[in-house]
C-alpha positions as CSV (number, residue, x, y, z in Angstrom):
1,X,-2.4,13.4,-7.7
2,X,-1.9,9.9,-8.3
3,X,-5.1,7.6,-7.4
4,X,-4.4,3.8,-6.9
5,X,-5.7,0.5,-5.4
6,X,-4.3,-2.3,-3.1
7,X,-5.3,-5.5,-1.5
8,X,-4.0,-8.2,0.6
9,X,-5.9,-10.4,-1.7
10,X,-8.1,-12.5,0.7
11,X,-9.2,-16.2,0.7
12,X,-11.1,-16.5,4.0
13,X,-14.6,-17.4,3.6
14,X,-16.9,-14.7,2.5
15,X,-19.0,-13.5,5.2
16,X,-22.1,-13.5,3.2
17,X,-22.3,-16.6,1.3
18,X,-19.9,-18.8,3.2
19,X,-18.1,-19.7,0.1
20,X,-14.2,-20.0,0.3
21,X,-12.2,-19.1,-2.3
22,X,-8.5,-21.1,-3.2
23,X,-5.3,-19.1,-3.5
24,X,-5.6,-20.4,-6.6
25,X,-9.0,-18.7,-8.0
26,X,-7.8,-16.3,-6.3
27,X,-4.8,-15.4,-8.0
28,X,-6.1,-15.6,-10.9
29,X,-8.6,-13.0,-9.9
30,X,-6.6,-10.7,-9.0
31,X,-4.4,-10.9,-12.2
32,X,-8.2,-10.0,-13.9
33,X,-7.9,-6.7,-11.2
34,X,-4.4,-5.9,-12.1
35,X,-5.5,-5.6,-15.6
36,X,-8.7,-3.5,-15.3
37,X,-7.2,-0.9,-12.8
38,X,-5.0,-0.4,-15.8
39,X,-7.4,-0.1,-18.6
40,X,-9.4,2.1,-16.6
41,X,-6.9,4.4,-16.1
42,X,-5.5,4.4,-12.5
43,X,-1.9,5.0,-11.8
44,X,-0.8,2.0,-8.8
45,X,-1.3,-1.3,-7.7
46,X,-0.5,-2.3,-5.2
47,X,-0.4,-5.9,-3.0
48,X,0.7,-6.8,0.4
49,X,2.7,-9.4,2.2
50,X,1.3,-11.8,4.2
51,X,2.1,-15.3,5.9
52,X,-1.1,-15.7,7.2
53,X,-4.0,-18.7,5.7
54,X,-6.5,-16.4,5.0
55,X,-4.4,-14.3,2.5
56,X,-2.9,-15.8,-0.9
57,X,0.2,-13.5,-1.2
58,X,3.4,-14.2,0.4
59,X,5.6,-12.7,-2.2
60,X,4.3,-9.5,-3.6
61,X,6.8,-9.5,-6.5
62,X,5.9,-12.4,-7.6
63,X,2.6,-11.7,-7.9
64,X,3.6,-8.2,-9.6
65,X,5.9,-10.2,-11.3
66,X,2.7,-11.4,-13.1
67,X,0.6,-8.6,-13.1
68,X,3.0,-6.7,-15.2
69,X,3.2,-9.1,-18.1
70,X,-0.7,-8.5,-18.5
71,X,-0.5,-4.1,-17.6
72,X,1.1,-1.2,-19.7
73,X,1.7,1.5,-17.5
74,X,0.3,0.7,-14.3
75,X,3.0,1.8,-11.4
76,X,3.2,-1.7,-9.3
77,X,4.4,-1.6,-5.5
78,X,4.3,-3.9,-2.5
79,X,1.7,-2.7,0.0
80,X,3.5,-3.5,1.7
81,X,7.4,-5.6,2.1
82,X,8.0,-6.5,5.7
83,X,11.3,-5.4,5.1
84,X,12.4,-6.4,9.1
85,X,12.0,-10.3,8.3
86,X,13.3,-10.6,4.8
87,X,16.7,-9.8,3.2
88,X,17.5,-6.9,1.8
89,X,19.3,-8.3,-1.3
90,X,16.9,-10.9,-2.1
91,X,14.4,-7.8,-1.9
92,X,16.4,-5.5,-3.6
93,X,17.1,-8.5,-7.0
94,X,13.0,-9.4,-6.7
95,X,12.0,-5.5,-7.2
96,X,14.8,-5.0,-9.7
97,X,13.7,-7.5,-11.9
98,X,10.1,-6.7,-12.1
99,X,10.9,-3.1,-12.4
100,X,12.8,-4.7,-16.1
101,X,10.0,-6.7,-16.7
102,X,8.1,-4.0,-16.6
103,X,9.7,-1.1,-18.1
104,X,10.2,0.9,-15.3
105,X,7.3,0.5,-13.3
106,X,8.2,-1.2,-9.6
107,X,8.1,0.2,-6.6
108,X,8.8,-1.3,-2.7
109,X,6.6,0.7,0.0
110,X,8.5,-0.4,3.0
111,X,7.0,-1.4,6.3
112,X,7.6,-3.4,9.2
113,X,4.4,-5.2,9.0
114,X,1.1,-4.9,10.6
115,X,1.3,-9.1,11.6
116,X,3.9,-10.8,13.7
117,X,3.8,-14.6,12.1
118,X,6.7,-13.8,9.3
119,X,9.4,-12.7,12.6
120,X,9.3,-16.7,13.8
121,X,8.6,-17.7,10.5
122,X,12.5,-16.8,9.2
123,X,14.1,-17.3,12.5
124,X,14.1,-13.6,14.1
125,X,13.2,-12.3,17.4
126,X,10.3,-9.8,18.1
127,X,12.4,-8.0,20.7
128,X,14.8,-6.8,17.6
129,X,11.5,-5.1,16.0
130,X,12.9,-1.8,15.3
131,X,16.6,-2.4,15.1
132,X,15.9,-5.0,12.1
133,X,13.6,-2.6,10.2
134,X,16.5,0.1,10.9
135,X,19.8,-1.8,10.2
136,X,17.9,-3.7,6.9
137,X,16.6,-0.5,5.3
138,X,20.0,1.1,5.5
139,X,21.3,-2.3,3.6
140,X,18.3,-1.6,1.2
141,X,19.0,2.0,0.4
142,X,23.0,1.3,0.0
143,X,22.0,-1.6,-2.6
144,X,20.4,0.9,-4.9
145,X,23.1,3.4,-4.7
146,X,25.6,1.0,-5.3
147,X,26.0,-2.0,-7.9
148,X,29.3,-3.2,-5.1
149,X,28.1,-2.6,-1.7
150,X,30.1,-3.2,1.3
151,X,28.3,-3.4,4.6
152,X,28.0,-4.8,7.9
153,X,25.2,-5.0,10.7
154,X,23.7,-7.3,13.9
155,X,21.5,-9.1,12.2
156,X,22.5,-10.2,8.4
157,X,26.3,-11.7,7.2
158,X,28.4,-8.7,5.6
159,X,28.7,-7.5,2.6
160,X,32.5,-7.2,1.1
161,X,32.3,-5.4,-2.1
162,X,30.1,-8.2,-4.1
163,X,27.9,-7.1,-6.8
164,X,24.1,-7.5,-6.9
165,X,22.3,-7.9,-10.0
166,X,20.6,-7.6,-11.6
167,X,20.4,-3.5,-11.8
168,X,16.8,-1.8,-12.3
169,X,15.9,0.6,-15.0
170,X,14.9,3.3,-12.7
171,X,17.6,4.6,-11.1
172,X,16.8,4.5,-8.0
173,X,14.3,2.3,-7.9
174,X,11.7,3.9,-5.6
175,X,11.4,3.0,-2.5
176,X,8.7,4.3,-0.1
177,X,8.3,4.0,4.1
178,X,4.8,2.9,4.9
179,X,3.7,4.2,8.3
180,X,0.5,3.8,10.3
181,X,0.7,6.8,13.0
182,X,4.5,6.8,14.6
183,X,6.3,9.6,14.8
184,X,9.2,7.9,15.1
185,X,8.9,6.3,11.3
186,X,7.7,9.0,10.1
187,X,10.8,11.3,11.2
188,X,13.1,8.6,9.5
189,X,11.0,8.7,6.2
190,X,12.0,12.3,5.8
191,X,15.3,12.0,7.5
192,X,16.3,9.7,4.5
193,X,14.1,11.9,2.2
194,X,12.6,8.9,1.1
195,X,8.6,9.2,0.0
196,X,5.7,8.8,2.4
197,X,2.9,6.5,2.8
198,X,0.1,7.2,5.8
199,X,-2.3,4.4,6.4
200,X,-5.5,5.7,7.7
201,X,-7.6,3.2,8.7
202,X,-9.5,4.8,12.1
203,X,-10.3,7.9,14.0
204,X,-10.8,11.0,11.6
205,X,-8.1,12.4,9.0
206,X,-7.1,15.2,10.8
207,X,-5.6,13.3,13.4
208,X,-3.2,12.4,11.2
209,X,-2.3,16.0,9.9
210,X,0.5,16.4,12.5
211,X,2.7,13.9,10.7
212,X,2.4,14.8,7.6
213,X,3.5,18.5,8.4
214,X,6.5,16.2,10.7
215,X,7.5,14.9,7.9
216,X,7.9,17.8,6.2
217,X,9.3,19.8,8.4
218,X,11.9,17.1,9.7
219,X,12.8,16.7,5.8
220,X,13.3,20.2,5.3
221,X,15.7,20.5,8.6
222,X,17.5,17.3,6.6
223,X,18.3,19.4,3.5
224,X,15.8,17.7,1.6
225,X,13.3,19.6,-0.6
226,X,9.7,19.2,1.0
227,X,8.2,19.9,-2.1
228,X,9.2,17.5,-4.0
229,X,8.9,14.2,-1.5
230,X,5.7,12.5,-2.3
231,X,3.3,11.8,0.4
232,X,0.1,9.1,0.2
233,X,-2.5,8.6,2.1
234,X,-3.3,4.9,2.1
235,X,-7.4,4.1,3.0
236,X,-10.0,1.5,3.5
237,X,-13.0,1.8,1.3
238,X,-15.0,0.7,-1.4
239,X,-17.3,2.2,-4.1
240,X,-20.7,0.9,-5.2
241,X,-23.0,2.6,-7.7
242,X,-25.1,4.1,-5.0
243,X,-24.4,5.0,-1.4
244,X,-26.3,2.4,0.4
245,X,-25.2,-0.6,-1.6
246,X,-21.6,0.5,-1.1
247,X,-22.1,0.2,2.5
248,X,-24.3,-2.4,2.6
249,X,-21.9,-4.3,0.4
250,X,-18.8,-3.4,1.9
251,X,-19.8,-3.9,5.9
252,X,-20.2,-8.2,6.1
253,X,-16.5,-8.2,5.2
254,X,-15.2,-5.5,6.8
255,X,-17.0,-6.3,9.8
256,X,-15.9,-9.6,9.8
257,X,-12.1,-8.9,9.3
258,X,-11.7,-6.2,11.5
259,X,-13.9,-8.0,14.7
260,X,-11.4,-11.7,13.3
261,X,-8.4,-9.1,13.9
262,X,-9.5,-7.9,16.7
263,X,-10.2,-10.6,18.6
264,X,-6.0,-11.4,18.4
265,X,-5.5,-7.8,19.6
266,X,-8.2,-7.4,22.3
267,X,-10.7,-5.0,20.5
268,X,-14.2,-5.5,20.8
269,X,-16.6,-6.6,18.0
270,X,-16.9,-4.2,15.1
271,X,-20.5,-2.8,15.0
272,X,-23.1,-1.7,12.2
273,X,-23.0,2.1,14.3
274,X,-19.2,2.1,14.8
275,X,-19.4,1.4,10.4
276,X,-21.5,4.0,9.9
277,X,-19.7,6.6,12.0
278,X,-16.4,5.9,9.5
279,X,-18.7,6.4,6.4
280,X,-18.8,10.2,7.1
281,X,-17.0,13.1,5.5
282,X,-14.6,13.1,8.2
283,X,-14.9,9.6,9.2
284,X,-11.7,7.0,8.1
285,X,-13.2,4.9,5.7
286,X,-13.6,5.6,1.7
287,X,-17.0,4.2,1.2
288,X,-19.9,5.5,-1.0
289,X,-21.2,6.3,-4.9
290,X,-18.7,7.8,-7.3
291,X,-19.8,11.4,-6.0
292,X,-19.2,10.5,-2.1
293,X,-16.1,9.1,-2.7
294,X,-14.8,12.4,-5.2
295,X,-16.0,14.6,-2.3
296,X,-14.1,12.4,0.4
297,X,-10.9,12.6,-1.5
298,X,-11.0,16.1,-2.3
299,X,-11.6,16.9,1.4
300,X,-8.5,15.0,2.1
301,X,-6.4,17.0,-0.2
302,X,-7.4,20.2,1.4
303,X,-5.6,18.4,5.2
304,X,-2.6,16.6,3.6
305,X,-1.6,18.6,-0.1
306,X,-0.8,14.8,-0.7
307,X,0.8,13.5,-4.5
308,X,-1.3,10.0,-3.9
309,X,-3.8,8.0,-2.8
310,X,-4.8,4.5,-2.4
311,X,-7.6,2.5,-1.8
312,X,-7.4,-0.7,-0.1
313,X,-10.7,-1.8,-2.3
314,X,-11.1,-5.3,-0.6
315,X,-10.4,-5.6,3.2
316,X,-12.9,-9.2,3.5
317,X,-13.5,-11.4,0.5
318,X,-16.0,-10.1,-1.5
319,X,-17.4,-11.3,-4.8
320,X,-14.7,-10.7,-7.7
321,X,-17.8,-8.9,-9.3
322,X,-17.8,-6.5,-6.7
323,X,-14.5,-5.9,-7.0
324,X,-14.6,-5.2,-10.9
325,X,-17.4,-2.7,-10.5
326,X,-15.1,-1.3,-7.8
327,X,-12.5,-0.4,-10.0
328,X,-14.7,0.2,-12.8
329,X,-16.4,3.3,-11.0
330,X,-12.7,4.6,-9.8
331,X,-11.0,4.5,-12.3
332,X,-13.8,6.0,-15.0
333,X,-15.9,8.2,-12.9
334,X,-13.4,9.0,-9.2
335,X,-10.4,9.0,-10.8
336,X,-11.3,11.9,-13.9
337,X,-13.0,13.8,-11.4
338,X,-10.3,14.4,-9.2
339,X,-8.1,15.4,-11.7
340,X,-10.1,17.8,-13.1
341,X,-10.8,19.2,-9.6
342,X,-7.3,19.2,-8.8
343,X,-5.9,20.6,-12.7
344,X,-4.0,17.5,-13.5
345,X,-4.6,15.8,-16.5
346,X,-3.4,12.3,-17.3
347,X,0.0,13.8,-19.8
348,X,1.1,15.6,-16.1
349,X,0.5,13.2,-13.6
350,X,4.3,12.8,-11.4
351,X,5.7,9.8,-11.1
352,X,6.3,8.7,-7.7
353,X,10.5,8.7,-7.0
């Protein structure tokens, strides 16, 4: 399995303190992140897209971009690319250039976004939700087949044979779906045989076991091989050296981003019990020592078989401290464990395709 980190790399004020952080700190920050989670051994990185002011990234290649000049072998994805507001070329020459600038290391995990603010942003409408996700990844998926491409949809000019450059060294250049519960995503991951990517962030794990086997099923009745299209299983949580300061330390932001969120959605306030419910074996969030978090992981592996996982380490600011001990602990005492558990060493960990 591969084990991995993301963030939306926050700059709201820290719950605890009060104390804001620029984009500018940090960025700078997060480059520090990038480069530990590589030392320490994990496999992905991952950063989302944004156009929001309490998040620094807009463009996750760019920021990948830099990340890979300071990494080795780190695999560096979006987490994700709202694929329905941008264009697929521009994505498509951004991810193909840091996959060169990194030796074969980019990947795009494809979404349609969990915020609304990038549709009015680049001039599209919200009532074209789907069909823009639809008609650009087909665009997306014909661009990395082909080096002349010649296409035409609703919502983007045609294409008439141009080439688009540059080319990546993988070939293709992965590209994942991101999905966060519907059916209806996840049968067109594995009709396209393309990889995987669950985002569990509520209720309890097995809830989520019905799509996984969808997806597999629907990719086998697609003439794809099951067996070899990755799944991962994407995951608030946080790891402290002991199990109450990882969830004393990881509730004031949490807390405070999900009850922010939800008061633009309707939910109620996130509460201490509701926290502690999702801190259980079967509970949605990733939080505890080393040991808890092993255990957790494990247990999910027995639900999903999955080839991945990812932590979404920082859902709040926290203090950039934190967040090095963070990775620290996963990626030198989770990270070894599960392998071991599981029988992969570091020589035969897959790459994701």
């Amino acid at each position: 399995m591969e084990l991995g980190i993301y963030t939306f790399a926050e700059v709201a004020p820290d719950p605890v303190t009060g104390r804001t952080v620029n984009a500018a700190e940090r960025l700078r920050d997060l480059m520090e992140e990038m480069e530990l989670a590589d030392q320490v051994g994990l496999d992905v990185f991952g950063v989302g897209e944004h156009h929001r002011p309490d998040y620094a990234v807009s463009s996750p290649a760019v920021v990948l971009a830099a990340g890979a000049e300071r990494t080795k072998r780190i695999r560096l994805t979006s987490a994700v690319t709202v694929l329905s507001s941008d264009d697929p070329v521009r994505v498509f020459q951004d991810f193909a250039t840091l996959d060169l600038l990194s030796g074969g290391r980019a990947e795009i995990m494809a979404g349609r976004g969990s915020f609304i603010e990038s549709f009015p942003l680049f001039g599209y409408d919200l009532q074209d939700y789907d069909a823009l996700f639809s008609e650009k990844l087909e665009l997306l998926l014909k661009l990395r087949e082909s080096e002349h491409v010649t296409w035409s949809g609703r919502h983007r000019a045609p294409l008439t044979g141009q080439g688009v450059y540059p080319r990546p060294v993988q070939d293709p250049l992965p590209v994942w779906i991101a999905v966060g519960g519907t059916p209806q995503s996840v049968v067109r991951a594995a009709t396209l045989g393309l990889p995987l990517a669950v985002a569990i962030i509520g209720g309890m794990p097995e809830q989520f076991a019905p799509l996984v086997q969808l997806y597999r099923d629907v990719s086998g009745r697609a003439g794809h091989d099951a067996a070899k299209l990755p799944v991962s299983i994407n995951s608030h949580g946080y790891i402290a050296d002991s199990s109450r300061q990882a969830a004393d330390e990881f509730y004031p932001p949490y807390a405070d981003v999900m009850t922010r969120i939800g008061r633009e959605r309707g939910w109620p306030p996130t509460t201490r019990q509701q926290y502690e419910a999702q801190l259980t074996r079967r509970g949605a969030l990733v939080v505890g020592s080393p040991s808890e978090v092993i255990d957790k992981i494990l247990f999910q592996h027995e639900i999903f078989r999955h080839d991945r996982f990812l932590l979404q380490f920082s859902i709040g600011t926290m203090p950039h401290r934190q967040i090095m001990r963070c990775i620290e602990l996963f990626g030198t005492e989770v990270a070894p464990a599960v392998r071991k558990a599981l029988g992969v060493g570091a020589a035969e960990r897959p790459a994701a395709g």
